[in-house]
Each structure stands twice: as structure tokens, then as C-alpha cells.
N, C-alpha and C positions, 0 to 999 in steps of 0.2 A: 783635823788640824794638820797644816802641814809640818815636815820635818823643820824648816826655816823658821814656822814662827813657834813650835816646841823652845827650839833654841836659843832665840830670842829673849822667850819666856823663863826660859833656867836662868838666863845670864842675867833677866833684870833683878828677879829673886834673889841671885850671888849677888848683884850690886846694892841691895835694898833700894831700889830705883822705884817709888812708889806709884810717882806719875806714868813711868813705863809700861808697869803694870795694868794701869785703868786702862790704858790704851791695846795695851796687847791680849789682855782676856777682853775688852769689847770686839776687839776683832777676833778670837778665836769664836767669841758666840756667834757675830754674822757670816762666821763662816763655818758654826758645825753644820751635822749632817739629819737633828733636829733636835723638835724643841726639847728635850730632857737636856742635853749636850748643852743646849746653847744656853738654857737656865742654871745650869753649875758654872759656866764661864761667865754670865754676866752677874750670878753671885759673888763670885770673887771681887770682878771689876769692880760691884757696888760698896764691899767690904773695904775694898781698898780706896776706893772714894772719899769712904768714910771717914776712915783714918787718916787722912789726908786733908779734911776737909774741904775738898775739892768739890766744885761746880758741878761737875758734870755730875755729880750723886743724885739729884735730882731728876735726869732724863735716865737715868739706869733704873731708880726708883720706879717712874713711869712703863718702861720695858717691864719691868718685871713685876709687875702690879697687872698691867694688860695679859700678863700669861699666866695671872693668879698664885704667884709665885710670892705675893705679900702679902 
């Protein structure tokens, strides 16, 4: 993860910025350096999906079912 989107990541968490979140742990996962990495970042996204009840839970679901992660 770069340092950019670490900071990103802190400042959305400061803001309780929930949809920030799905967004910014989805891209930390397409961009770890593999799949254990990318499966703790798109847990979170999923989590925060959730709690959001956000749309996009459903394709994170998907991601993380395909890597046996559900």
C-alpha cells in the first residue's frame, strides 16, 4: 500500500467516512502485494459494506468467496 492511500485510509476512519472506506480498502486489496494482504483489505471493505448497507457488498462477497475467504 502506498503511503497516499495509508493516509487516505487514516483520514477516512477520522472522518467515519464509511463509503470512503469501501472504496479505499477495495483499492488497497487491488493493489496488495498478494493474496493474504489483498484478503484482509477486502475483509474490511466487505465489513464496511455491510454496515453501510451498501451495494457493492455483494461483489466483495463474490471476491472473497472466489479466494475461499467465505
Amino acid at each position: 500500500m502506498t503511503d497516499a492511500l495509508d493516509a487516505r485510509l487514516i483520514a477516512a476512519h477520522e472522518a467515519g467516512d464509511g463509503a470512503a472506506l469501501i472504496d479505499l480498502y477495495t483499492k488497497a486489496a487491488d493493489a496488495a502485494p498478494d493474496e493474504a494482504a489483498s484478503g484482509f483489505f477486502l475483509t474490511h471493505a466487505y465489513v464496511f459494506a455491510l454496515e453501510a448497507g451498501d451495494a457493492r457488498a455483494a461483489g466483495l462477497h463474490r471476491r472473497l468467496s472466489a479466494m475461499g475467504r467465505v
